[in-house]
Structure formats: structure tokens, C-alpha cells
Wavefront OBJ file of the C-alpha trace (Angstrom):
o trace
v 25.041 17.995 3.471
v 24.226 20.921 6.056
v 25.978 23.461 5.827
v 27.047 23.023 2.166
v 25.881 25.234 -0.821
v 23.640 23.264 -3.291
v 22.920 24.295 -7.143
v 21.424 27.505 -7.392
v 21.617 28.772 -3.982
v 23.862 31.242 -2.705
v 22.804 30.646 1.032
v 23.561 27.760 2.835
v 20.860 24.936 4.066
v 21.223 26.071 7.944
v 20.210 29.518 7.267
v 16.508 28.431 7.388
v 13.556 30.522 7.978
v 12.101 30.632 11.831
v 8.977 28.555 12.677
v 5.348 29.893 12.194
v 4.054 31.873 14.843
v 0.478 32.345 14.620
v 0.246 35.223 17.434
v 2.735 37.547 15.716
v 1.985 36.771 11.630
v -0.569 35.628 9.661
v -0.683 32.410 7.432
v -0.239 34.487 4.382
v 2.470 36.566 5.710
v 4.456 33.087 6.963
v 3.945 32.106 3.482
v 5.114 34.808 1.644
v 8.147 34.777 3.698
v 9.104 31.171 3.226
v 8.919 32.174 -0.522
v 11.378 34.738 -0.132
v 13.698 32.345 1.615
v 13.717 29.370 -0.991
v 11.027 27.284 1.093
v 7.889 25.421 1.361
v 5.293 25.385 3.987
v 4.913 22.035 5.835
v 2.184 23.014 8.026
v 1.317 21.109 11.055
v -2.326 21.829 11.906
v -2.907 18.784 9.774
v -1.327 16.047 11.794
v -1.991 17.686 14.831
v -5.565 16.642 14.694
v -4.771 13.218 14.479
v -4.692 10.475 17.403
v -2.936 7.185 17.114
v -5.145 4.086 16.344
v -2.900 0.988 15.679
v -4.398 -2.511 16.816
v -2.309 -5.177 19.035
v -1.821 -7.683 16.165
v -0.145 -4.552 14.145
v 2.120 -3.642 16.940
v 3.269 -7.214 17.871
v 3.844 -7.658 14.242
v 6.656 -4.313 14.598
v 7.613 -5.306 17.762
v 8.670 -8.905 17.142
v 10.591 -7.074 13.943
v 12.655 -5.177 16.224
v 16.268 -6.127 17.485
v 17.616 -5.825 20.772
v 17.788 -2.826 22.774
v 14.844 -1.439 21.217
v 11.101 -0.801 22.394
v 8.303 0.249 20.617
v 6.202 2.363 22.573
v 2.038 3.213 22.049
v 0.366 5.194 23.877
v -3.983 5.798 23.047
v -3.581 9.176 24.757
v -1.139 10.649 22.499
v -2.799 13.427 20.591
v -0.755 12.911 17.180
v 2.439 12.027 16.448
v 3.911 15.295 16.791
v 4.645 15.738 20.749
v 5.443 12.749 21.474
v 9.353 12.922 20.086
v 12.238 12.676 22.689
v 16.098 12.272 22.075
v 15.957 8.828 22.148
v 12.407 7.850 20.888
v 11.369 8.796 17.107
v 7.442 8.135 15.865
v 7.095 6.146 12.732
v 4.172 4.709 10.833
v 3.730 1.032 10.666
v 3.156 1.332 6.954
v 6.695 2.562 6.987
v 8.196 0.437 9.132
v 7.228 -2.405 7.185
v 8.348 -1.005 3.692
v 11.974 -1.876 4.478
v 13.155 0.271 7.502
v 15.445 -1.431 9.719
v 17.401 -0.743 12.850
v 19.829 0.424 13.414
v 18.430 3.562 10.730
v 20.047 3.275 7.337
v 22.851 6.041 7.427
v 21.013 7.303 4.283
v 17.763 7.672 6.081
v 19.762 9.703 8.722
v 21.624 12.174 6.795
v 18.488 12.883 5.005
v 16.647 13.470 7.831
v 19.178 16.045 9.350
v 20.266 17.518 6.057
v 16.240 18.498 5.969
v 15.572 18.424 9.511
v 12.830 16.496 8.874
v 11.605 13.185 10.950
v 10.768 9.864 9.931
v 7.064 10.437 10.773
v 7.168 13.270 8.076
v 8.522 11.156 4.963
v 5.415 9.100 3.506
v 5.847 5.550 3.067
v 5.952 5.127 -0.304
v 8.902 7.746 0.176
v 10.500 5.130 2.560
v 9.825 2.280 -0.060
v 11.808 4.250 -2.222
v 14.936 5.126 0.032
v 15.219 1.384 0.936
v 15.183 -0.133 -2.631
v 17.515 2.497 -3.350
v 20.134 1.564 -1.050
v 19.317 -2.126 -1.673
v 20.063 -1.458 -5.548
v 22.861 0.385 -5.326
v 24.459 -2.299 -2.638
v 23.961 -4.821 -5.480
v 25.545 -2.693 -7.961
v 28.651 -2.152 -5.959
v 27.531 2.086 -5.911
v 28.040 4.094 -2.617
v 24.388 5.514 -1.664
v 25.137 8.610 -0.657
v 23.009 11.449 -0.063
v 24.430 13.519 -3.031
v 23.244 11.074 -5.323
v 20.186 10.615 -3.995
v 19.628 14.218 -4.355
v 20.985 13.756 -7.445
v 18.062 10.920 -8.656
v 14.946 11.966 -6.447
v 13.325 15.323 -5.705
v 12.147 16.125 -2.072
v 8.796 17.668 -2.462
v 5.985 19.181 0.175
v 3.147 16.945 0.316
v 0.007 17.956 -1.673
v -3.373 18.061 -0.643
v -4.268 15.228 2.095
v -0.330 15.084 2.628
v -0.259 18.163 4.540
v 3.248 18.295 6.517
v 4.392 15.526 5.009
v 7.228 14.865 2.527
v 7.270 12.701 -0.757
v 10.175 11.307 -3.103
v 9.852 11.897 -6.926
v 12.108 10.879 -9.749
v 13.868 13.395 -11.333
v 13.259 14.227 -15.340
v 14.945 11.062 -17.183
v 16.676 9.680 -14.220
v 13.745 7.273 -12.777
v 14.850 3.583 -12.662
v 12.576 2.242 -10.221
v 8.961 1.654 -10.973
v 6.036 3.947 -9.885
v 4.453 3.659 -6.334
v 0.680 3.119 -5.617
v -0.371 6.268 -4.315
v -1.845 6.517 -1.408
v -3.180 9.469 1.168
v -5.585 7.254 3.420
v -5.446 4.479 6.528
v -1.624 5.511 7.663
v -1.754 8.246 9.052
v -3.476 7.138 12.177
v -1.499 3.985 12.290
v 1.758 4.912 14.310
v 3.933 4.238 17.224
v 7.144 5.235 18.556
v 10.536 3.299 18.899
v 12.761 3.877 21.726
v 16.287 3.656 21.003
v 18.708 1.535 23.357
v 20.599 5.325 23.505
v 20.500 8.752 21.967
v 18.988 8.535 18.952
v 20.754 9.788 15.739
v 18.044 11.910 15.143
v 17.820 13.869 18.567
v 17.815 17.453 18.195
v 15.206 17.458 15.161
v 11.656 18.794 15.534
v 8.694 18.547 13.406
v 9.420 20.601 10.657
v 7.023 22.848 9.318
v 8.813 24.068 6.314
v 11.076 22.357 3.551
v 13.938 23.783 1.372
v 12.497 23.647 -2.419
v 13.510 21.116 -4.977
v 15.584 23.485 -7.096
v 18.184 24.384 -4.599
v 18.678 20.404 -3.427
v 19.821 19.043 -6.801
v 23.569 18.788 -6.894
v 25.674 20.129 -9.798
v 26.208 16.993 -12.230
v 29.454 15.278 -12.003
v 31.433 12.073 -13.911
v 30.622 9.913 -10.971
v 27.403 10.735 -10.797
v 26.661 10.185 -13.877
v 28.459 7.137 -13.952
v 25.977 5.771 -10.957
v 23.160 6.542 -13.211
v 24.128 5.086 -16.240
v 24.225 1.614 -14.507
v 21.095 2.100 -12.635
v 19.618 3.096 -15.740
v 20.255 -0.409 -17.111
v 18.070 -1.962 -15.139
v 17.406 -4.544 -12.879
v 20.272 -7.299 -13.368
v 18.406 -10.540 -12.751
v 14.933 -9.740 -14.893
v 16.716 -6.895 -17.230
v 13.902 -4.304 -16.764
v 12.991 -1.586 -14.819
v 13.865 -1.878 -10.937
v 10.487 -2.690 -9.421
v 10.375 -1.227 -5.661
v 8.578 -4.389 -4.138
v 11.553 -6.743 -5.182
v 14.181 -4.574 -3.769
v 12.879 -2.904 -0.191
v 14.010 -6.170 1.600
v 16.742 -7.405 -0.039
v 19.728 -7.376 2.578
v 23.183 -7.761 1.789
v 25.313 -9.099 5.119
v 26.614 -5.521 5.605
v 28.052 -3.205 3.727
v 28.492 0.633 4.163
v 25.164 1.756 3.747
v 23.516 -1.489 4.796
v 22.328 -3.127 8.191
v 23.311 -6.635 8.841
v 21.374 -9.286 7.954
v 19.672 -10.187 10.846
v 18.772 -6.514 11.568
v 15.944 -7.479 8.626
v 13.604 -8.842 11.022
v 12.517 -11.545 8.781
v 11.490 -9.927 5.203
v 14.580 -10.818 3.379
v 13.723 -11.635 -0.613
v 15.470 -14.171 -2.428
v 18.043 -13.848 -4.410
v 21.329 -14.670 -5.787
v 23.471 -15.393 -3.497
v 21.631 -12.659 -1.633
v 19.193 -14.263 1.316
v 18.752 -13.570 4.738
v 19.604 -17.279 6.585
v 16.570 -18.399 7.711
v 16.006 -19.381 11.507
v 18.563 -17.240 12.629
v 17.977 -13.661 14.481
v 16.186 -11.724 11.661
v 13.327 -14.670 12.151
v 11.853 -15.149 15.191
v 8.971 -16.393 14.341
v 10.570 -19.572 12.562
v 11.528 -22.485 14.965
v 13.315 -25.449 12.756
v 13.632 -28.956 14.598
v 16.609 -30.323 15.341
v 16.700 -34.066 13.937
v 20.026 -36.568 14.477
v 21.570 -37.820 11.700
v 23.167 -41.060 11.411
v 26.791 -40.571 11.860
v 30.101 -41.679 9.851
v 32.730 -43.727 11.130
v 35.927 -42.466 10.417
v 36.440 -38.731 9.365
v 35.366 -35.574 10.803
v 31.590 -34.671 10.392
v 32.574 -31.145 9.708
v 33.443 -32.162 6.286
v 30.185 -31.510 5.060
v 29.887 -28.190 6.312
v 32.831 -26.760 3.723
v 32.719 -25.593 0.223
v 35.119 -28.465 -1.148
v 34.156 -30.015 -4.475
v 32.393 -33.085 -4.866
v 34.828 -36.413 -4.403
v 33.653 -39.945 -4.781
v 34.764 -41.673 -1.642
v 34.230 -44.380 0.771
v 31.443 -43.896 3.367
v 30.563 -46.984 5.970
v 27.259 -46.962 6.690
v 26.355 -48.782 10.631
v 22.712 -49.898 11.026
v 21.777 -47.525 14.327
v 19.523 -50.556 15.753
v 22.215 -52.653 16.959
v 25.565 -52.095 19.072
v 28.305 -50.524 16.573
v 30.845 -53.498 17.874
v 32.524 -53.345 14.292
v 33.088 -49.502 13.740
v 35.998 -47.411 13.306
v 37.667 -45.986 16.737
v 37.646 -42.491 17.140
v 41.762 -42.503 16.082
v 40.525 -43.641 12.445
v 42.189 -47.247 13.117
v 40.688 -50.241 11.598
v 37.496 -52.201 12.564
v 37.423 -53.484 15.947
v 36.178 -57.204 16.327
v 34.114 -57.338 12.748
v 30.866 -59.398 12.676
v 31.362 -62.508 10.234
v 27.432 -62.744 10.022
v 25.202 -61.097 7.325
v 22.774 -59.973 10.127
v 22.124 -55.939 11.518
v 25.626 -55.659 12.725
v 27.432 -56.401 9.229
v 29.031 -52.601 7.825
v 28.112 -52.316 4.071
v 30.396 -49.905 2.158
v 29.521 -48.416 -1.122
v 30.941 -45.757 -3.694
v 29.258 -42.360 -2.959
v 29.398 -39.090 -4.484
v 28.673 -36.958 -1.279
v 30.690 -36.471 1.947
v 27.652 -36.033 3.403
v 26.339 -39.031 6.369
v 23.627 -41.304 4.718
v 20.415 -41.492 5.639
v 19.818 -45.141 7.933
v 18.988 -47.997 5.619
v 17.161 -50.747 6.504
v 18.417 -54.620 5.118
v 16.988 -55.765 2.207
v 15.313 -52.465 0.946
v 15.399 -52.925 -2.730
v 16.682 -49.620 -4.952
v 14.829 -46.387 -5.409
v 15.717 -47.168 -9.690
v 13.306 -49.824 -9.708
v 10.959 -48.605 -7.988
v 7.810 -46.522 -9.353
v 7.052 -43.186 -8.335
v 4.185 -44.454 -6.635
v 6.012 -46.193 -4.586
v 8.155 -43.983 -3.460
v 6.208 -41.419 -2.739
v 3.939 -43.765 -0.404
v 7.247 -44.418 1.374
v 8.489 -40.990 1.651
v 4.919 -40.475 3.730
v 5.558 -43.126 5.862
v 9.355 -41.874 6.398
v 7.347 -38.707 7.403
v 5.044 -40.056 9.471
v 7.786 -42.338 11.453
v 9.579 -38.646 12.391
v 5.573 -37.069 13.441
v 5.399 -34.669 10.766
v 2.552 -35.641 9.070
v -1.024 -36.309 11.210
v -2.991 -39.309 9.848
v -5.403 -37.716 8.208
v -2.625 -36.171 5.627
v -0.847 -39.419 5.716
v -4.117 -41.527 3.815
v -4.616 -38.574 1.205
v -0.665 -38.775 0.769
v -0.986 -42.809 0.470
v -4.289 -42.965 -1.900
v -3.889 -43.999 -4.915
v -2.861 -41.064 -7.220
v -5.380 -42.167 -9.844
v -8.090 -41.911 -7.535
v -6.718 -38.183 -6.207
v -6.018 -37.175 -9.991
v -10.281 -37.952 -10.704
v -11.286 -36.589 -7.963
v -9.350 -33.418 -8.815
v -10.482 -33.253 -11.999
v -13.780 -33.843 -10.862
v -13.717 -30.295 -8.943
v -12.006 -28.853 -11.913
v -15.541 -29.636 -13.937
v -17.380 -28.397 -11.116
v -15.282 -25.374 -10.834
v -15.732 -24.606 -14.391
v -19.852 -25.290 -14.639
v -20.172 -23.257 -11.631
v -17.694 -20.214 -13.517
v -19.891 -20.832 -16.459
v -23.173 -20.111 -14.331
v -21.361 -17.398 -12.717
v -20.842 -15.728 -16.229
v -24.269 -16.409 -17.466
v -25.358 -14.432 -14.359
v -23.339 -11.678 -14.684
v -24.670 -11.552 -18.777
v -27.872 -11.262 -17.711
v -27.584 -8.858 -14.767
v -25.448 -7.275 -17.291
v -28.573 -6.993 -19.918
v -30.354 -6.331 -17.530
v -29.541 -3.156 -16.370
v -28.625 -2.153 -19.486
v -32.271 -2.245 -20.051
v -33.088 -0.587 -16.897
v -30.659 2.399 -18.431
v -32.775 2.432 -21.374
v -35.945 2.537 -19.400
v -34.560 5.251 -17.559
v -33.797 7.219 -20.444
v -36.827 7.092 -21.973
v -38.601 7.923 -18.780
v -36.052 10.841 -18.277
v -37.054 12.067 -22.169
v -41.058 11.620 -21.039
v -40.324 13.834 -17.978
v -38.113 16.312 -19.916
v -41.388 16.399 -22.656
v -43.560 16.992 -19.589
v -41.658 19.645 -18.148
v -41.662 21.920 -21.438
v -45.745 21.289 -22.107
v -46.232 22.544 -18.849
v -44.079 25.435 -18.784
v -45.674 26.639 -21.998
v -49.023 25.921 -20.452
v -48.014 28.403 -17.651
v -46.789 31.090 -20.474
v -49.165 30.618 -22.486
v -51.703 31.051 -19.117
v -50.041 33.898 -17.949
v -50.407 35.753 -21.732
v -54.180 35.183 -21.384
v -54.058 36.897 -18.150
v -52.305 39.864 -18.962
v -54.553 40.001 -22.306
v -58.372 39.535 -20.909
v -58.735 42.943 -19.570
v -57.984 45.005 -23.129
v -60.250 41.961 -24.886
v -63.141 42.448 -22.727
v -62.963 46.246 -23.032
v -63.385 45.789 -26.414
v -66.089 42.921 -26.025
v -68.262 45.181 -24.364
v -67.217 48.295 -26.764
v -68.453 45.779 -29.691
v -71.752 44.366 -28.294
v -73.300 47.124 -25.786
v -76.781 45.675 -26.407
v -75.835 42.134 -25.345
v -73.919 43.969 -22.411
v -77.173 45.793 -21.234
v -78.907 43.015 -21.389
v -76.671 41.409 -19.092
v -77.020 44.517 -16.526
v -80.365 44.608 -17.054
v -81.248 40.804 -16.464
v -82.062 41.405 -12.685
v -82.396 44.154 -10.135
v -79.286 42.971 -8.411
v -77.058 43.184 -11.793
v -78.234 46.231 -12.548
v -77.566 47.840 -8.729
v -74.163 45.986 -8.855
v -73.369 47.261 -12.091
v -74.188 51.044 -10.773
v -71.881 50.298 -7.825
v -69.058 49.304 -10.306
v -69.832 52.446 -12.303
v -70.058 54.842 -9.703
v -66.566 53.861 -8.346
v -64.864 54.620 -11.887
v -63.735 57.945 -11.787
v -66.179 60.545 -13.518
v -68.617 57.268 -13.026
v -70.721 59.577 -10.528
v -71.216 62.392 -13.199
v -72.163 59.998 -15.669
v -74.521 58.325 -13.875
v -75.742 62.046 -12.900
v -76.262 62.902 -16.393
v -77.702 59.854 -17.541
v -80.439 59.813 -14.166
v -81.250 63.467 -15.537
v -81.523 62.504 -19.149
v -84.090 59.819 -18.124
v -86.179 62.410 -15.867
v -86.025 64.775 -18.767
v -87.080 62.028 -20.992
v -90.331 61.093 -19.134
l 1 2 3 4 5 6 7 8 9 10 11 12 13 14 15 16 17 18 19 20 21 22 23 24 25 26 27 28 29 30 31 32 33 34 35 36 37 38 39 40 41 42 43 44 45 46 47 48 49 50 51 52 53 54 55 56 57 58 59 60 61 62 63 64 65 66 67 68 69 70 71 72 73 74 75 76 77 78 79 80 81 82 83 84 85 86 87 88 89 90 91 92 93 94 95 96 97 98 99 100 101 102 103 104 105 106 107 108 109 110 111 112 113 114 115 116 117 118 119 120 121 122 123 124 125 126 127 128 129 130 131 132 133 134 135 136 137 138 139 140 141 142 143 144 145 146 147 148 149 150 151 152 153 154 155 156 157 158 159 160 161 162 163 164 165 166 167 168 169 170 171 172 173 174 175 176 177 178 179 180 181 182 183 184 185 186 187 188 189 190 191 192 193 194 195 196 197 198 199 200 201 202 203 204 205 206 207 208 209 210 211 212 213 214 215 216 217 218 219 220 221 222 223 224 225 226 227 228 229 230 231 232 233 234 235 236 237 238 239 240 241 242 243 244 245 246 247 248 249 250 251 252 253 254 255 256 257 258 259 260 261 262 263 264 265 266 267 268 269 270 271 272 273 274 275 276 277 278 279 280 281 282 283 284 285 286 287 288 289 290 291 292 293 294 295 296 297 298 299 300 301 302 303 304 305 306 307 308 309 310 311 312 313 314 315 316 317 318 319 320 321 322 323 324 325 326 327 328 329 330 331 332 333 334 335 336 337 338 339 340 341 342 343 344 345 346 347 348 349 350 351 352 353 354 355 356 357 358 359 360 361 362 363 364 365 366 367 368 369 370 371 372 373 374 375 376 377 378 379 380 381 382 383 384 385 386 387 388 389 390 391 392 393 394 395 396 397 398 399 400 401 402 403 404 405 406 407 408 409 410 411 412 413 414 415 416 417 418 419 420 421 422 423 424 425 426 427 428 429 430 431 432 433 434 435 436 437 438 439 440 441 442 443 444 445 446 447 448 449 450 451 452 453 454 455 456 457 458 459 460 461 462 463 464 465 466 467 468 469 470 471 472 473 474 475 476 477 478 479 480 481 482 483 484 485 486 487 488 489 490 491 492 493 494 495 496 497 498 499 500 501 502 503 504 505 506 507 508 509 510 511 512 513 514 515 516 517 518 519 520 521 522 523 524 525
């Protein structure tokens, strides 16, 4: 819808903001002025930084997915998955092309992407899971997918943290019908390559974004249709009668369909359902390769009967023995039989009463029938009948051919060993179990011992350090209270006594004293 007006916005979607320019404004300016505008900042210095890695099995895998007229393109000296866009190539991320995209690009996908102008490469793939299912759902419930109700359902939000420049899908308040998405930020992001498109692609023009118009202004005004579409969405899936669940619904193709690719544009990941599968062998599975087998054909009639929807009439078949020369059967005018044998050998026709216009299978003479026979028995000749065509090797053929009593002990023979060795497995994991829940206790109570430790020392250290700071004032008064004991310390040798002198004589007034006291002692005699 660019160019239109949505809710709550008097400006219309074109009249965006211009890119980031890092030489003339700062982050925080660009910012600020995407705010003004109605935006959010997608920047790009994010994927930038990040190369391609995608292995060969992953891109043969796409590759063998894509129709005709398309190429996927890798290239290991791409720097990210920004540069590399032309006209007519567009990058996408395997993740995404195998959550449902197809080629041709859903016209939902495309109006999106230049109602935004956003890429492909910028929509996560959960995002593309849930674009896909949401076509798929609303194909199946006969409603148009358009991008206004799309809008309508899903917000399209900036990418948070690890999502940098990237866009997300996210159910709007009381109108999500399809289940929640695994999230995931990791291992895709490196993982992409580019398609080239047999012309123009319908996204030429478009350029990494780096900005995105806010939620608020994107939701369209409610309307009876709309809310028509999401009362029968809101009822739920209509073959399990719950919640739409994404994985059940990304592949499911309807054979066109506004909206819809073709069938075989599903490159093989149809799911089944009713009266809604993707035919097998054809185009959209290349990797499936069905033999061709001859059946035995019907005299008289077209074989093109079978092909038709017609109902179910009991009728006449003739059934010819294929080993020997068809001299009695029908001529190709429907006339009757030509020259019938009158023996009971190979060449006699047997009719019977069938309930199928389909050719029978070839019978053999005297093969007794399947009522009265035991389902042993027919399911050793069912493995011969598969042998005889070279679909089953001989190895398969004796385990198909043993005797089912045998296969059902032996079975049941691994299911007892099975369940001892789960048993011993258990056991294990109890004791491990006890075990290191005894290690956590050890742990513990070493981590208490430590913790213990820790405060005995620290109020060693305090307790150390109060001693210190106290021993000078304490042996001043030590001294003060026992003066004899201290002069008989001094006096004890000539060396304590000149050391205590030296200690006395460096005090200050120590030198008078020890004036005075020399004169005192002269005086004294």
C-alpha cells in the first residue's frame, strides 16, 4: 500500500526519511531524526560484517528446489549479503528458503517487501514461516491474503538485539491464530545465497533498508471484512480444531489460486492433506523417480476407463493368461472372440464378476483363493510377487519369508534387552544422580569451613593490628610502673647501658637530662 495513508499517520509511506550518512550526522542525531519521522533504525553495520558460509549439500538441497529459469548463485568472496543485490538477483537465507518460500515470490511476500522497501534477506525466517502459513490458511479458508489484512493480524517490528537490521512478524493483541515460533538469533545469518531470476525481478529497485516505518502507523483502520477474516481464522485449524500450528501449514499448496504458486512450484515439501497434496513424481519432486511397470491389459473396452471418477459398477472383465498367444481375445472393434480354445489349458479366457474397472493383476491356473488362505501365507507370497518384479534383495526376502513366530521372539527378545539395558541406564543415572548430590553437599560444607576460616583470620589480623597500635602507650607505662626492673635491664651490661644512653640522648631534652644527671653523680661523689 505505498503511497496510501495508514491509521494514525497523516503522511504518506513514501515520504520516508533519507539514509544514514555517517560523514555528515552522528548515530544519535540519525536516530533522533527517524523518531521525528515515525521510524525505526535498521542499521546495517551488523550484517555488513558478515561473509557467506553455506556448504554444497545445503545449496544443492535449494538448488534442486528451484524451478526453471532460475539460478542460485554463491559466491565465498561476497562480504555479506548486502552488496551483492542486482535487479534481477535477490539474497535469501537458506533457513528461509526452506520455511515455505517458493518461486515465483508469493504476491504477498512482494507487496510487503515494496510497501516497506525492505528485502527478503531482511525478514527473519521465522517471519517467512509466518507469511507462508498465512497465505496457506487463508487459501484453505477461501480468504483473499492481502496485505491489508496482514497488516491487519501481524505487526512489522525492528529486530532486537542480535537481529540488528533485520525485521520480525508479531501477532497483534487478541488476533494471533497461529502458534508461537522457536526463536532463534544464531547459525542463519551466515547461511545465504542469491537467486537469479529468469528476468527483472519484482523486487528491483529496493535497497537494503536501514530504517522501518513503526508498528503504529501500519495497522489499518478495522473494517466488517476484516473482521470477518478474523473471526474464521480465529476458529482454528479445520482438520484438528485448534490453534493453526505454523509447521503444518508453510507447505501446504493449493493448485493455484490468487495468492498461491502452482503446485509444482513447491519443490517437493507439499504436506498432506485433504484433498490438498502436491502429486508426487511430478515437477515439484525431482528427487523421486517411480518405475514404470506393465499391467496386464483388458480385452474389450478402453483402458482409460480407470483413469475417471465414475462410480463403482460390477461388470464383466476377461482376464488372458500373458504366457501364451491371446488367439481367443476380443478384436480391437469390441467383436466377439476370434477362434476360442475348447481346451482347459493357458489359452482358455476365464470371466468373473468384478467390482473394479480396473485390469487384474495376471493369475496363474490353479492358484487357490486369497479367503482361504492364512495371513502367513499370503504374506510369504506377496514377497515372492516382490521379488519376481526385483524389488526386494535376498537378504530382505528370507526375513520377509521366516516364520513370523520366530521374528515375533526374536523381537521381543530385543524388547527385554532394550528394557534391562534402560533399567541399567536409570540405575546409572540414580547414582550419578546421588552422587553429585553428595559432592554438592561436600562442597558446601567445605565452602562453610572456608567461609569460618576466612573470618578467624581476619579477626586475627584486627585483633593483631590493635596490639600494634596499643604496645607503645603499654610499655610507657610498663616502664613508668617498674623503673627498678627497667634499670636493671640497662644496667645488665656495658653495652645496654651505652645503648640505652644513645636512645636517651636522641629524645629531645635527652642531652640535658643526661647533663644533669652526669653532674648530679660528680656532685654526689
Amino acid at each position: 500500500m505505498p503511497g496510501q495513508v495508514f491509521q494514525e499517520r497523516d503522511a504518506p509511506v513514501e515520504d520516508e526519511p533519507a539514509p544514514y550518512d555517517p560523514e555528515n550526522e552522528s548515530y544519535e542525531n540519525w536516530e533522533d531524526r527517524l523518531e521525528a519521522a515515525g521510524y525505526s533504525p535498521l542499521p546495517t553495520s551488523y550484517p555488513s560484517d558478515i561473509p557467506p558460509r553455506v556448504s554444497k549439500i545445503a545449496q544443492n538441497k535449494a538448488r534442486r528446489n528451484l524451478p526453471a529459469g532460475y539460478v542460485l548463485e554463491y559466491d565465498t568472496n561476497w562480504l555479506n549479503i548486502i552488496e551483492p543485490h542486482r535487479d534481477d538477483r535477490v539474497g535469501f537465507h537458506i533457513v528461509s528458503l526452506e520455511s515455505g518460500t517458493v518461486f515465483p515470490l508469493r504476491p504477498l511476500l512482494v507487496e510487503l517487501c515494496r510497501c516497506f522497501k525492505i528485502l527478503p534477506g531482511q525478514i527473519t525466517p521465522n517471519a517467512h514461516r509466518f507469511l507462508n502459513a498465512f497465505v496457506n490458511i487463508c487459501v484453505e479458508l477461501k480468504i483473499d491474503p492481502s496485505l491489508r489484512l496482514f497488516l491487519f493480524l501481524f505487526e512489522v517490528l525492528p529486530g532486537k538485539s542480535g537481529c540488528d537490521s533485520y525485521v520480525y512478524f508479531r501477532g497483534r493483541n487478541g488476533r494471533q491464530f497461529i502458534s508461537d515460533l522457536p526463536q532463534s538469533n544464531r547459525q542463519w545469518k551466515e547461511k545465504f545465497v542469491f537467486i537469479k531470476f529468469p528476468d527483472v525481478s519484482p523486487l528491483a529497485g529496493i535497497r537494503w533498508n536501514d530504517h522501518i516505518l513503526k508498528s503504529q502507523y501500519t495497522e489499518p483502520a478495522t473494517a466488517p471484512d476484516l473482521e470477518e477474516s478474523l473471526e474464521k481464522l480465529l476458529q482454528g485449524d479445520p482438520f484438528t480444531g485448534q490453534m493453526f500450528h505454523y509447521g503444518a501449514w508453510i507447505w501446504r499448496i493449493q493448485p493455484g489460486g490468487q495468492g498461491t504458486p502452482q503446485a509444482q512450484e513447491a519443490a517437493g515439501h507439499g504436506v498432506p492433506s485433504p484433498g490438498n497434496t502436491a502429486e508426487a513424481g511430478g515437477p515439484s519432486h525431482p528427487d523421486m523417480n517411480f518405475r514404470a511397470y506393465n499391467m496386464p491389459k483388458t480385452t474389450g473396452g478402453s483402458s482409460s476407463a480407470a483413469a475417471t471418477n465414475k462410480p463403482v459398477q460390477p461388470e464383466t472383465v476377461v482376464i488372458n493368461d500373458e504366457e501364451d498367444p491371446q488367439t481367443g481375445g476380443m478384436g480391437q472393434t469390441g467383436n466377439a472372440p476370434v477362434n476360442p480354445s475348447p481346451n482347459k489349458g493357458k489359452g482358455k479366457m476365464r470371466t468373473k464378476k468384478t467390482a473394479t474397472t480396473h485390469p487384474a493383476a495376471k493369475r496363474k491356473r490353479g492358484e487357490s483363493s486369497p479367503v482361504g488362505e492364512s495371513m502367513e501365507e499370503l504374506w510369504v507370497k506377496m514377497t515372492l510377487k516382490l521379488k519376481e518384479m526385483g524389488e526386494v534383495g535376498p537378504d530382505t526376502l528370507e526375513q520377509l519369508a521366516g516364520d513370523p513366530s520366530s521374528r515375533l521372539s526374536q523381537l521381543e527378545e530385543q524388547l527385554k534387552r532394550s528394557e534391562a539395558h534402560n533399567r541399567e541406564l536409570q540405575d546409572l543415572t540414580g547414582r550419578q544422580l546421588d552422587e553429585v548430590a553428595n559432592l554438592a553437599r561436600m562442597a558446601g560444607e567445605a565452602e562453610a569451613v572456608v567461609i569460618r576460616l576466612k573470618e578467624e583470620n581476619l579477626k586475627l589480623m584486627e585483633d593483631l593490628e590493635l596490639k600494634e597500635r596499643e604496645f607503645p602507650g603499654r610499655a610507657r607505662r610498663w616502664v613508668g610502673e617498674n623503673l627498678e626492673e627497667t634499670a636493671r635491664v640497662i644496667t645488665s651490661t656495658p653495652e645496654m647501658t651505652m645503648a640505652a644512653f644513645k636512645f636517651l640522648y636522641q629524645e629531645e631534652q635527652g642531652k640535658e637530662m643526661i647533663t644533669q644527671i652526669g653532674s648530679y653523680g660528680f656532685m654526689s661523689g
